[in-house]
C-alpha positions as CSV (number, residue, x, y, z in Angstrom):
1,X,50.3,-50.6,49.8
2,X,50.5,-52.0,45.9
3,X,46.3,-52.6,46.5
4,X,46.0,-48.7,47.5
5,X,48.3,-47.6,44.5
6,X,45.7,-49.4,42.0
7,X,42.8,-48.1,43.2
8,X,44.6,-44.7,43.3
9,X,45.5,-44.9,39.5
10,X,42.0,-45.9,38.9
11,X,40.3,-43.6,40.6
12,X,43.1,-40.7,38.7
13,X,42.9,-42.7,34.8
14,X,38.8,-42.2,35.6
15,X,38.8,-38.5,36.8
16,X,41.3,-37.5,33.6
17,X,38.8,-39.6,31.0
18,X,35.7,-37.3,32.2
19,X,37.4,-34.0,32.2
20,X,37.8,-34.0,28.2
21,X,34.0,-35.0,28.2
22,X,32.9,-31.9,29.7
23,X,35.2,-29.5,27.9
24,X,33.3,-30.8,24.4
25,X,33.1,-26.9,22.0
26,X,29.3,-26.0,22.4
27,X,27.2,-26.3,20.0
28,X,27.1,-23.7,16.9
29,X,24.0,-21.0,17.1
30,X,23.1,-19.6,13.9
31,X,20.4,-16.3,13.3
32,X,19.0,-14.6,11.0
33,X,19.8,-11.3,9.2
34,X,16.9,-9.6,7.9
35,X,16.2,-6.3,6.1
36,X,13.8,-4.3,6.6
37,X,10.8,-4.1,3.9
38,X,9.2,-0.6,3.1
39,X,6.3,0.4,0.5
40,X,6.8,4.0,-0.5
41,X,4.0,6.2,-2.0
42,X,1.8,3.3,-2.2
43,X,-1.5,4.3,-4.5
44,X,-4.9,2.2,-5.2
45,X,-4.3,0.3,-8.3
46,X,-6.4,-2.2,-10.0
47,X,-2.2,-4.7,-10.1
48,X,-0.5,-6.0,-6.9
49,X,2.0,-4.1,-5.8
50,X,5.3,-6.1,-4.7
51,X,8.0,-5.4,-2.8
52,X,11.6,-6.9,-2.7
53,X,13.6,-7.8,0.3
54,X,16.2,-10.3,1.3
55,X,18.0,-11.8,4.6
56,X,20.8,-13.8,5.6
57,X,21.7,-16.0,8.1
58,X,24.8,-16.9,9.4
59,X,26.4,-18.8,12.7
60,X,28.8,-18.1,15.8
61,X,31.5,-20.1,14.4
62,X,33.2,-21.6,11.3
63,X,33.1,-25.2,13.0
64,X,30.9,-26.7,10.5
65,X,28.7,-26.2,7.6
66,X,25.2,-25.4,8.7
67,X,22.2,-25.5,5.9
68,X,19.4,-22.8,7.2
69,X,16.1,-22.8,5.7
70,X,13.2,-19.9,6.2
71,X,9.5,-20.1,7.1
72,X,7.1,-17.3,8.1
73,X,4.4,-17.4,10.8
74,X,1.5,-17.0,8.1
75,X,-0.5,-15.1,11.2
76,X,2.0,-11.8,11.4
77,X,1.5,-11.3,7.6
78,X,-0.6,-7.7,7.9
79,X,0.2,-4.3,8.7
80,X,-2.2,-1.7,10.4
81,X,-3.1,1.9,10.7
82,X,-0.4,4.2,13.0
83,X,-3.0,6.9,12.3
84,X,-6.4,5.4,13.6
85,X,-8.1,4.6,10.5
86,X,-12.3,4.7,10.9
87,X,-12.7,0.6,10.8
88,X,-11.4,-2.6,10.9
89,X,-11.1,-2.8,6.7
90,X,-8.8,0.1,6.3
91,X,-7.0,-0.6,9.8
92,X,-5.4,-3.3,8.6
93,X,-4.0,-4.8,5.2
94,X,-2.8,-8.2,4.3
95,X,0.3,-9.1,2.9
96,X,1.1,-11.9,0.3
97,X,4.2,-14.1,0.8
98,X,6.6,-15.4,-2.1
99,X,10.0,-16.4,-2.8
100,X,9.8,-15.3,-6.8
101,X,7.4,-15.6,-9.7
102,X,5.5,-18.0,-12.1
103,X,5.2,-15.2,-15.0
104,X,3.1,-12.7,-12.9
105,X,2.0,-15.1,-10.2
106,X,4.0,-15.1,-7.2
107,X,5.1,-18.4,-6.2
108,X,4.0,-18.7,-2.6
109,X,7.0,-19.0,0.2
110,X,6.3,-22.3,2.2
111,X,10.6,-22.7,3.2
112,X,13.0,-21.1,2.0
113,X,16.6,-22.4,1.0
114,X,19.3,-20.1,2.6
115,X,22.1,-21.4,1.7
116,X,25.3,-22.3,3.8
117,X,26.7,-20.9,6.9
118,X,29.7,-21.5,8.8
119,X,32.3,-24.4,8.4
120,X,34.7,-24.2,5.1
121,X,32.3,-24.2,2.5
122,X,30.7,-21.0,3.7
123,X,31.5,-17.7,5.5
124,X,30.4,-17.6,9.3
125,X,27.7,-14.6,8.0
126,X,26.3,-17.0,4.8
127,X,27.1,-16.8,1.2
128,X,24.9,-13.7,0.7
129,X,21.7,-12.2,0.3
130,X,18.6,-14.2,-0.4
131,X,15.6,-12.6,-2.1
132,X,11.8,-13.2,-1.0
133,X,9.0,-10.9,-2.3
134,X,6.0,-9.1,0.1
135,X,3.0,-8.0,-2.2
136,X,-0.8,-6.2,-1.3
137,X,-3.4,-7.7,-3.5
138,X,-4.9,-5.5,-6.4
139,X,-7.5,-3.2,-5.0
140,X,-6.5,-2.8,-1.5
141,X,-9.2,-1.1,0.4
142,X,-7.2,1.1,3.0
143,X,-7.2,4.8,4.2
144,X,-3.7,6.9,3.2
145,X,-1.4,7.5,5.9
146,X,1.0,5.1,7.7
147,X,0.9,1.5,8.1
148,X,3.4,-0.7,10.3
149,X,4.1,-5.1,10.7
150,X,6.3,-7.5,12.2
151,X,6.7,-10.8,10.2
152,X,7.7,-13.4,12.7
153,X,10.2,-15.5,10.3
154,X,11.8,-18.8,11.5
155,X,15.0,-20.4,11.1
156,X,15.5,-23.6,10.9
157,X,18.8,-25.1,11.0
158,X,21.1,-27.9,11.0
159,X,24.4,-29.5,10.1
160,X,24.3,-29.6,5.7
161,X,23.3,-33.2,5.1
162,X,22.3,-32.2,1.4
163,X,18.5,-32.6,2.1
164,X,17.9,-28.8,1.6
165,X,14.8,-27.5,2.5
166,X,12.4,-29.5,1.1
167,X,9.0,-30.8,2.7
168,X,10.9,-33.8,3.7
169,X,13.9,-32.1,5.1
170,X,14.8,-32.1,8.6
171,X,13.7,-29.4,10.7
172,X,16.7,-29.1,13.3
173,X,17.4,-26.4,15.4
174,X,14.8,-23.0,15.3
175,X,14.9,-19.7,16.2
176,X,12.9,-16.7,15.7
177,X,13.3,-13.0,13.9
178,X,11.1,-10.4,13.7
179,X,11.2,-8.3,10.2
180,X,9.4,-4.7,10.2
181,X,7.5,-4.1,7.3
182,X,5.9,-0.4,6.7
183,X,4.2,1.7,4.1
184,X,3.5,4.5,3.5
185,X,-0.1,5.4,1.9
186,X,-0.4,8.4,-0.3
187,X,-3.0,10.9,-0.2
188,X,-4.3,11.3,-3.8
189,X,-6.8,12.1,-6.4
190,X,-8.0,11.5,-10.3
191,X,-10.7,13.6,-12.0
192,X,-12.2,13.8,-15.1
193,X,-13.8,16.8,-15.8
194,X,-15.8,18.2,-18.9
195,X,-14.1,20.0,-21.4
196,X,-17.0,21.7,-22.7
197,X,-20.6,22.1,-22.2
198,X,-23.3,22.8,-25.3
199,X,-26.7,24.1,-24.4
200,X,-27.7,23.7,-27.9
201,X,-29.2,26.1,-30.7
202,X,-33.0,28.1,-29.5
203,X,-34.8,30.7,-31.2
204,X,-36.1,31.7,-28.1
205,X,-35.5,31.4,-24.6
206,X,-39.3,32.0,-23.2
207,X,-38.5,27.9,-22.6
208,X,-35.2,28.3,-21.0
209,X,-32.8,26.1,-21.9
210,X,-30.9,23.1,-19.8
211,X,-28.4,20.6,-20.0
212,X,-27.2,18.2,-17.8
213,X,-23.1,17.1,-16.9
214,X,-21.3,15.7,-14.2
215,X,-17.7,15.9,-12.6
216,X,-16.2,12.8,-11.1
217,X,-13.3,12.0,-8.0
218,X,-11.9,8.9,-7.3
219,X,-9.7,9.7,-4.3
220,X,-7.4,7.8,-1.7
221,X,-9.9,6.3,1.2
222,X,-9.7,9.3,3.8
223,X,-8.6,11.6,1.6
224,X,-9.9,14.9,2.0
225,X,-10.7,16.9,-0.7
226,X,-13.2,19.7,-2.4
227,X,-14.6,20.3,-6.0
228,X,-14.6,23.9,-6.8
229,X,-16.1,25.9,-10.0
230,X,-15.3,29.2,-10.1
231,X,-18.1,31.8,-11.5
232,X,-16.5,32.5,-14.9
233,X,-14.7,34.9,-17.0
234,X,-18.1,37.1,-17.5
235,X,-19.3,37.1,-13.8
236,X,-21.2,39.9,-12.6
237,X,-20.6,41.6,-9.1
238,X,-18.3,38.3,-8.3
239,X,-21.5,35.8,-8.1
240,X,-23.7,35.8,-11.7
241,X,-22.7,34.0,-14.3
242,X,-22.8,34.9,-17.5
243,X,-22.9,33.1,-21.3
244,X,-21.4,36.4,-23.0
245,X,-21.4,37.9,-27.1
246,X,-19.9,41.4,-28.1
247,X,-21.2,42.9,-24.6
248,X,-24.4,41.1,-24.2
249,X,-25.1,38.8,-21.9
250,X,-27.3,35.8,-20.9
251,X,-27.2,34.5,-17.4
252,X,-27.2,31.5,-16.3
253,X,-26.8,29.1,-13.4
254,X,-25.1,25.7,-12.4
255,X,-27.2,23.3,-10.1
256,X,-25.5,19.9,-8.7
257,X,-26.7,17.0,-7.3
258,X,-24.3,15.2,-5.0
259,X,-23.4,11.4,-6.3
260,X,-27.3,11.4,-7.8
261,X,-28.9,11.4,-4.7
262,X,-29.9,14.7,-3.5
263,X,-32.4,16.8,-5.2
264,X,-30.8,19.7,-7.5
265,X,-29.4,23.0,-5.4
266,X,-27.2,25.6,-6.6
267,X,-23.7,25.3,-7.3
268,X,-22.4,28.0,-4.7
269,X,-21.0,31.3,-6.2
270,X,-19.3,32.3,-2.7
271,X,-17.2,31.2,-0.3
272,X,-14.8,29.4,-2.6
273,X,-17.5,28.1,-4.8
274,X,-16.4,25.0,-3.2
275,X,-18.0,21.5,-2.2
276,X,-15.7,19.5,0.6
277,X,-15.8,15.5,0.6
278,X,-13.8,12.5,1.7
279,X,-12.6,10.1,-0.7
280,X,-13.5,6.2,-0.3
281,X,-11.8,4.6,-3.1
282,X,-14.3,4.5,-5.8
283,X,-15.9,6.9,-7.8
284,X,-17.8,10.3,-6.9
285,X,-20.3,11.8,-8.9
286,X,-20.8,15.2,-8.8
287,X,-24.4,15.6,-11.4
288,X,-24.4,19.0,-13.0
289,X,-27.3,20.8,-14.5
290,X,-26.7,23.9,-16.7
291,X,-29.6,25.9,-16.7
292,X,-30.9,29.5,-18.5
293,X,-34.7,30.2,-17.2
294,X,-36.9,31.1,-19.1
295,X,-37.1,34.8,-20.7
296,X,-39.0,36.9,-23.0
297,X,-35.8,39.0,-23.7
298,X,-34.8,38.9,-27.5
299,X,-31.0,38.5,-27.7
300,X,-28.7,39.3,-30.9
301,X,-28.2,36.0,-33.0
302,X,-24.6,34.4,-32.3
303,X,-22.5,31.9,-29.9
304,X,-23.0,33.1,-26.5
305,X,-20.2,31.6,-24.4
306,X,-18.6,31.5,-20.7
307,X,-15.1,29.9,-19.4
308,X,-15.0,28.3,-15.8
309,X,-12.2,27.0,-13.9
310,X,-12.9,23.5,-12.3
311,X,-10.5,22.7,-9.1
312,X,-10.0,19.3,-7.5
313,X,-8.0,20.0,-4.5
314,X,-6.8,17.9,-1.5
């Protein structure tokens, strides 16, 4: 009897040490809280363009203070056409990563110090909002519409041991967060058009008289658009037009050659007087001849002139 007693208060003083073992609190889990990051009316322009966001992180429980640092799968840094752009170069863009600037340079993001979560020190949700920065290089090539990511970012975390997040830093425990990143690319145009045109002084016009112009588009890749020059204040029957002084008239005509590589053709005078083209991001030429033929008709002495309205439209 006394030998079954011990081994009965051994085998209970064992089974009561184990239970406590196997009721240890698990372990905290800690996430991140991301914003989303949006570029609005994006344009080409010769300067980056950046955009601001921030995340959080926080943890499941107040046990302990957890230090969480952030690093981004360079690989998901791109966004690409939702509207089936025409090739792979304005399909996709590439993003730039940073977590502030050196003057205008943005200081690249290799991990990024978020702070505290959890325990006393910190709230369960972190201490707030840290900032990092997405940018698109200066001239971009890509075609306007709608452009979507997903930046895989990673967290690392692990009990605060005052190490932060340098190089050296432990890595701890990781887990992953996608952040969407969109923008949106405007449809747009700049022109510079002549505001005037001087076919000089003659005596005669048995020569004819030229001289020679141009009107210029630098438009949003895919943008479509049209240059349109109407037929002037003195036209005739709604297609001649006409240099004009006190009731008499000298016609003339407008001939064009397309980025300077057709030969010249008429500027049309119908159908909206109109010549469509898609933008690509640099510079169009439209080449512009102003022409009188030649004539043996004697016109009164003075300044012969016309007005013409010049549309860029897209």
């Amino acid at each position: 009897m006394p030998i079954s007693r011990l081994l009965f208060c051994a085998v209970f003083f064992a089974g009561f040490w184990m239970l406590p073992g196997g009721g240890v609190a698990s372990a905290q889990v800690c996430q991140l809280y991301p914003n989303d990051v949006a570029f609005l009316n994006y344009k080409v322009d010769n300067n980056p363009t950046d955009q601001r966001s921030s995340v959080q992180f926080g943890c499941n429980s107040s046990a302990q203070p957890m230090i969480g640092c952030m690093v981004v799968d360079p690989s998901t840094l791109y966004m690409t056409s939702t509207g089936g752009g025409r090739n792979a170069i304005v399909d996709r863009i590439d993003l730039q990563l940073g977590e502030g600037y050196n003057g205008t340079n943005l200081v690249p993001l290799s991990r990024l110090n978020l702070g505290l979560a959890g325990g006393p020190i910190g709230p369960v949700r972190g201490p707030g909002n840290t900032s990092f920065y997405l940018r698109i290089a200066p001239n971009s090539v890509l075609q306007a519409g709608h452009y979507e990511g997903h930046i895989t970012a990673i967290l690392q975390y692990r009990p605060n041991d005052g190490l932060g997040c340098g190089s050296g830093a432990p890595i701890g425990k990781t887990t992953t967060q996608s952040i969407p990143v969109s923008l949106t690319a405007l449809f747009s145009c700049t022109a510079t058009i002549p505001t005037s045109v001087d076919l000089g002084q003659f005596q005669s016009l048995v020569s004819g008289a030229q001289v020679q112009s141009e009107i210029s588009a630098n438009c949003f890749p895919g943008t479509v658009y049209s240059v349109s020059i109407d037929n002037g204040k003195n036209a005739a029957g709604g297609r001649q037009r006409f240099l004009a002084l006190n009731g008499n008239t000298i016609p003339y005509n407008i001939d064009t050659k397309l980025f300077s590589v057709l030969n010249w053709t008429p500027w049309p005078t119908a159908n909206g007087n109109s010549y469509p083209w898609v933008g690509d991001g640099l510079t169009q030429r439209f080449q512009l001849r102003f022409r009188v033929d030649p004539t043996t008709l004697i016109y009164p002495s003075g300044k012969y002139t016309d007005t013409l309205t010049v549309n860029v439209t897209y």
